[in-house]
C-alpha positions as CSV (number, residue, x, y, z in Angstrom):
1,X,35.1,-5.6,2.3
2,X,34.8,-2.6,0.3
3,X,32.1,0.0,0.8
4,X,30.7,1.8,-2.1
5,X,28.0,4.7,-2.8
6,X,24.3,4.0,-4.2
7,X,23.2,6.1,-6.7
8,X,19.9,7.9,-4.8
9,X,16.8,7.7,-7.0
10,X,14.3,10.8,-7.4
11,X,11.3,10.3,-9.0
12,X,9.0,13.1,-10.0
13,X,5.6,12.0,-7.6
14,X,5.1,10.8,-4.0
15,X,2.3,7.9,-3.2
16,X,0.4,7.3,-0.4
17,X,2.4,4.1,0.8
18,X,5.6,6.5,0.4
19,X,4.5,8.8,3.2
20,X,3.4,6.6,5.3
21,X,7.1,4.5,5.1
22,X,8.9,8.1,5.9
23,X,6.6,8.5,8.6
24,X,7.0,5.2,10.1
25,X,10.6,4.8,9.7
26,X,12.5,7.2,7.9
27,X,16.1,4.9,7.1
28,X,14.0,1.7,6.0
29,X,12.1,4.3,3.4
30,X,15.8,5.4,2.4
31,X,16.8,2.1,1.6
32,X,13.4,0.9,-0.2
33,X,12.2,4.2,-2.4
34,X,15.8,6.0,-2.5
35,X,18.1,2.9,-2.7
36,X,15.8,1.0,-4.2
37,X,16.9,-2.4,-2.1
38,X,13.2,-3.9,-2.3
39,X,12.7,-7.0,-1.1
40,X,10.0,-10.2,-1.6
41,X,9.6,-11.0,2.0
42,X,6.1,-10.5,3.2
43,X,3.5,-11.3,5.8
44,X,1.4,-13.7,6.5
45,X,-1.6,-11.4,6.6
46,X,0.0,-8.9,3.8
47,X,0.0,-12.1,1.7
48,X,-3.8,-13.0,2.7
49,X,-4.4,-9.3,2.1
50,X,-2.7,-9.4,-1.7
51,X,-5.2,-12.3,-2.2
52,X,-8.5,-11.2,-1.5
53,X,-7.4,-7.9,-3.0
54,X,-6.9,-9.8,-6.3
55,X,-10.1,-12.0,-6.2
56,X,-12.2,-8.8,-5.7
57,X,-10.1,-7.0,-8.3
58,X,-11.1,-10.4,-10.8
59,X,-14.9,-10.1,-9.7
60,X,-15.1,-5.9,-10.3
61,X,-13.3,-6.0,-13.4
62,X,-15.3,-4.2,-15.9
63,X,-16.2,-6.6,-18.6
64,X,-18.7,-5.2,-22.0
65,X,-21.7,-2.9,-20.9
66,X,-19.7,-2.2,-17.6
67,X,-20.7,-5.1,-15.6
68,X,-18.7,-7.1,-13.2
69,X,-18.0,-10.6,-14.2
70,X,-20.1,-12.0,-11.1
71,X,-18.6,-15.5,-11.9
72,X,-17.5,-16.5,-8.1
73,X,-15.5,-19.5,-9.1
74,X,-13.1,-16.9,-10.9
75,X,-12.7,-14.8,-8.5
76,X,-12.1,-17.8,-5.5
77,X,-9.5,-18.7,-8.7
78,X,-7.7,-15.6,-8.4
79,X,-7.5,-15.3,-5.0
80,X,-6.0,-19.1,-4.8
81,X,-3.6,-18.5,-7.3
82,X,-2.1,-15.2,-5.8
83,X,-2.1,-16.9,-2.2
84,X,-0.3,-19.6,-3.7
85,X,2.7,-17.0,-5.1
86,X,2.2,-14.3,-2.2
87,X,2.7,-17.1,0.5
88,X,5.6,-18.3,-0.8
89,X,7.6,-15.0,0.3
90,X,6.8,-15.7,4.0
91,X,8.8,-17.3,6.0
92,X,6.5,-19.6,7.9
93,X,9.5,-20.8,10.3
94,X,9.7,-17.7,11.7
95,X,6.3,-17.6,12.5
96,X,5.2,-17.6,15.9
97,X,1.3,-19.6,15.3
98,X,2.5,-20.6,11.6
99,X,-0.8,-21.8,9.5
100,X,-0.2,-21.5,5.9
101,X,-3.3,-23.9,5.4
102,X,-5.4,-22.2,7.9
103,X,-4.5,-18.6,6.8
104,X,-5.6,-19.4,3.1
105,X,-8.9,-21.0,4.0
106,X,-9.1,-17.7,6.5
107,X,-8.8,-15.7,3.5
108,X,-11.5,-17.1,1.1
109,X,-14.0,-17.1,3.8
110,X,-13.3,-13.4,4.2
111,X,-13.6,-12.9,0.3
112,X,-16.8,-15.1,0.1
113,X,-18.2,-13.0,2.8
114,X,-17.5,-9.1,0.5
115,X,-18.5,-11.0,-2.7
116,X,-21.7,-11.8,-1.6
117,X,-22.7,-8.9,0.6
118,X,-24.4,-7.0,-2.1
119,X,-23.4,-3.6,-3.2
120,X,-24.5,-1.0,-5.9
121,X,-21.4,-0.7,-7.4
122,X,-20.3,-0.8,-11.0
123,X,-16.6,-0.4,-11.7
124,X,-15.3,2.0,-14.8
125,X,-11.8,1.3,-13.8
126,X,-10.1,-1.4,-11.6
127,X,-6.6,-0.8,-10.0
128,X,-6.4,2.7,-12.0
129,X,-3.0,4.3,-11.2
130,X,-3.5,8.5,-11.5
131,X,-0.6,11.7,-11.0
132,X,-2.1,14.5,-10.0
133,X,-0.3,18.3,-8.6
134,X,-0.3,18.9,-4.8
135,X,-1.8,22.2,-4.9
136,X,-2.8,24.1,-1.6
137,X,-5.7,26.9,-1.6
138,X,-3.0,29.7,-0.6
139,X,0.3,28.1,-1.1
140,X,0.5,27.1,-4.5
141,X,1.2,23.7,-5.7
142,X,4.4,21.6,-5.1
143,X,7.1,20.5,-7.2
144,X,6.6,16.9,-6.9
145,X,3.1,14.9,-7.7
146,X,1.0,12.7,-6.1
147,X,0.8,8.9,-7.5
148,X,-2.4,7.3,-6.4
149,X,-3.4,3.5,-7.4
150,X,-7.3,3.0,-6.8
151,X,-8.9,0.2,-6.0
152,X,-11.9,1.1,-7.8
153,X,-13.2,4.2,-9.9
154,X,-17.3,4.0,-10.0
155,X,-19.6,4.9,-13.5
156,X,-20.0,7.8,-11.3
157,X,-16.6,8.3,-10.7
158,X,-16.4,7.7,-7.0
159,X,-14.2,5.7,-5.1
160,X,-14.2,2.4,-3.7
161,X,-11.0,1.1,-1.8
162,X,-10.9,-2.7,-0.3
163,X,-9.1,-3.2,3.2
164,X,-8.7,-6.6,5.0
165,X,-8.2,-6.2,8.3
166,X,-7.4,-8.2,11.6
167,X,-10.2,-6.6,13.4
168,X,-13.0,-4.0,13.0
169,X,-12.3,-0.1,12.5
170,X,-12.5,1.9,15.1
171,X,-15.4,4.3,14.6
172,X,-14.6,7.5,12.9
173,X,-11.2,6.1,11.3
174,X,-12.3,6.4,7.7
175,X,-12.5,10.4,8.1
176,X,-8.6,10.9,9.3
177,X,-7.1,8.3,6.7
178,X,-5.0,10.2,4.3
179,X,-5.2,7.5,1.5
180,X,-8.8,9.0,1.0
181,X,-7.7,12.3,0.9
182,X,-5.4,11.1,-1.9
183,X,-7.8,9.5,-3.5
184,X,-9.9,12.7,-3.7
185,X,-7.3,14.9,-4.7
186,X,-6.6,12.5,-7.7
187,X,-10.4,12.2,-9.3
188,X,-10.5,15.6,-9.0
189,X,-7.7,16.9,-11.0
190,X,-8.0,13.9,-13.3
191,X,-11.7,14.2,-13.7
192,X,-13.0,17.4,-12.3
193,X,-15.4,15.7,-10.0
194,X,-15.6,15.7,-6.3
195,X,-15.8,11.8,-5.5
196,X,-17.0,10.2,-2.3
197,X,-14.6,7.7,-1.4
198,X,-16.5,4.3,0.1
199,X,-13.8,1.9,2.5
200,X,-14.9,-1.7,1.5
201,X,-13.8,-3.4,4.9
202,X,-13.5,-7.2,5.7
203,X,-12.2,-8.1,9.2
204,X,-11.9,-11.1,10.8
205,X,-14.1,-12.5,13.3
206,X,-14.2,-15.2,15.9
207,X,-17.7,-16.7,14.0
208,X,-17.7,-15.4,10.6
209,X,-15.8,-12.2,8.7
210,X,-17.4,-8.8,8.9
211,X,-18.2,-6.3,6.2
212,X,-18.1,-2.7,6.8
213,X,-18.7,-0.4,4.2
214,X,-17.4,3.3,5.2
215,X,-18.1,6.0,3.0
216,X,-16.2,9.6,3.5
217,X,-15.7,12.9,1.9
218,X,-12.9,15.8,2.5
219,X,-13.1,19.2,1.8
220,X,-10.0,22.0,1.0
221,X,-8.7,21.9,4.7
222,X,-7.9,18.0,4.5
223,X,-5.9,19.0,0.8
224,X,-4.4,21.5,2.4
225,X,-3.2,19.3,5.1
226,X,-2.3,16.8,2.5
227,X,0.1,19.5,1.1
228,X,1.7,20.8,4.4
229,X,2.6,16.9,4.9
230,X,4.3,16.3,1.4
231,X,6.3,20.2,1.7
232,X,7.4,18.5,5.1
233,X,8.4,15.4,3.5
234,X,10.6,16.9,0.6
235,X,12.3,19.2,3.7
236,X,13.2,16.4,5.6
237,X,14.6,14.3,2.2
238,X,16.6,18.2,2.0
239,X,18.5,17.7,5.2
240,X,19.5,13.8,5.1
241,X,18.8,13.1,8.3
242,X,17.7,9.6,8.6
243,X,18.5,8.3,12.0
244,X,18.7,4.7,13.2
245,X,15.4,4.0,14.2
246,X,14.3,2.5,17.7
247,X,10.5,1.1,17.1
248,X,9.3,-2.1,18.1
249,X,9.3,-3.4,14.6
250,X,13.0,-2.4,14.3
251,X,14.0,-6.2,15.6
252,X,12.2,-7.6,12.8
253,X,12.8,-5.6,9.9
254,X,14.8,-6.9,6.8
255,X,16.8,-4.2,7.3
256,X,18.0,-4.3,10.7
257,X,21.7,-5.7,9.7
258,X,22.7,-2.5,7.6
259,X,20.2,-0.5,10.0
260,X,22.8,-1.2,12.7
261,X,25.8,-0.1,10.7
262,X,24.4,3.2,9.7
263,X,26.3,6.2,10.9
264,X,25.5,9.3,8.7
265,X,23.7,9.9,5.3
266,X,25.0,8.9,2.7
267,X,25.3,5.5,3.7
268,X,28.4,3.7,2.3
269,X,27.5,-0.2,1.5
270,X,28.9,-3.4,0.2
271,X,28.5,-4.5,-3.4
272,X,24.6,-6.4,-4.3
273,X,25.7,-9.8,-3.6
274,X,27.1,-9.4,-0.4
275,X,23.9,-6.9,0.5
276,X,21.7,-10.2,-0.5
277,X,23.3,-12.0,2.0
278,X,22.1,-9.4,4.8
279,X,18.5,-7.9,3.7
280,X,16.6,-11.6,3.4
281,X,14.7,-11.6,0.1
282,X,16.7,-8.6,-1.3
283,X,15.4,-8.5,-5.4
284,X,17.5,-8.3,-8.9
285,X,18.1,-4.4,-9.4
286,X,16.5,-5.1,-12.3
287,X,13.5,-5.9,-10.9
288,X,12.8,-2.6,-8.3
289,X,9.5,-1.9,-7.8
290,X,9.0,1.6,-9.0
């Protein structure tokens, strides 16, 4: 079988979900934003996730005079329709407690219960995707740029981002999270305002799902920090040093068959259709997720 040399992509900004696959495993975010070997497998509560993130992106959708639709039934809709593809990408058999039926009907419940919580929101942009420069207050700015997708942008240009989770935050969590840090950065070089960023949270529960609203600011320290992660980000990328990783979700991973072959960056691999046959749900190149 011969081995051959992926082209290395290098795109011009850095997201939030980015960092956080280097951080967590720095080979399987090699293969996925670098090789760009994306894949459709998913979840079970990524694909319930994707759901109730759509039917609250349907309800908040700014229609005329900047109201949100308000029309339930299309938002229960959207979230039925996107459970319907997103669940398709799991593979149920591999489930340990496998309940597709259960999980969706888990799911609206938990977007019935945010819908109709009451809020004093009114969206001027839904799902807005924004670049902004990495700057730090002594260093300067970096050559690369933040890309930050928002749930929500506010009349009053504050930020609202949605989270399903499997329980409730721990107290405190919305004031380390660097996605809100990103967030900030972006309104304020996009829109020279200095945005309070609310965490729309619905957890699970035994009797019914919870709502937590969080709401958090950050300062210059928490950019700078933002900055001094990204500079040690493009270092690493610099040296090449992506080792094969030993985490508890290595066993798991859609990666683990050319994991285990990796010796030393670059990684030499076989042709697309024999890859397909060893990363499970490995896309089209033409169809990368950029």
């Amino acid at each position: 079988m011969e081995l051959i040399r992926y082209d290395e992509r290098h795109p011009e900004y850095v997201s939030v979900s980015e960092l956080r696959e280097f951080l967590s495993c720095p080979l399987r975010w090699w293969y996925k934003y670098r090789l760009g070997l994306w894949t459709d497998r998913t979840t079970p509560f990524f694909a319930l996730g994707t759901s109730v993130h759509s039917g609250l992106q349907n309800w908040y959708e700014p229609i005329a005079g900047g109201k949100k639709t308000g029309d339930l039934g299309k938002a229960y809709d959207a979230y039925k329709l996107t459970y319907a593809q997103e669940s398709q990408k799991v593979d149920w058999m591999a489930e340990k407690d496998a309940d597709p039926i259960g999980q969706q009907a888990m799911g609206q419940e938990m977007l019935r219960a945010a819908l109709t919580e009451g809020d004093p929101w009114v969206a001027h942009a839904v799902e807005r995707t924004m670049y902004a420069e990495i700057k730090h207050s002594r260093l300067g700015k970096l050559p690369i740029k933040l890309k930050a997708q928002v749930d929500m942008i506010t009349t009053n240009k504050d930020v609202v981002e949605h989270k399903t989770a499997s329980r409730k935050w721990e107290e405190g969590r919305e004031h380390g999270d660097i996605q809100a840090t990103a967030y900030v950065l972006a309104v304020r070089d996009n829109f020279d305002h200095d945005p309070e960023v609310t965490f729309n949270i619905i957890s699970k529960s035994a009797k019914s799902p919870n709502v937590d609203r969080r709401v958090t600011r950050r300062g210059q320290d928490a950019l700078d920090k933002l900055y001094i992660s990204v500079r040690a980000f493009l270092d690493a990328q610099e040296k090449g040093v992506y080792p094969n990783p030993s985490s508890w979700a290595h066993a798991t991973c859609e990666y683990k068959e050319v994991c285990d072959k990796w010796e030393s960056h670059p990684q030499l691999l076989p042709e697309r259709k024999v890859l397909k046959t060893m990363i499970p749900g490995l896309r089209d190149a033409r169809t990368v997720k950029e």
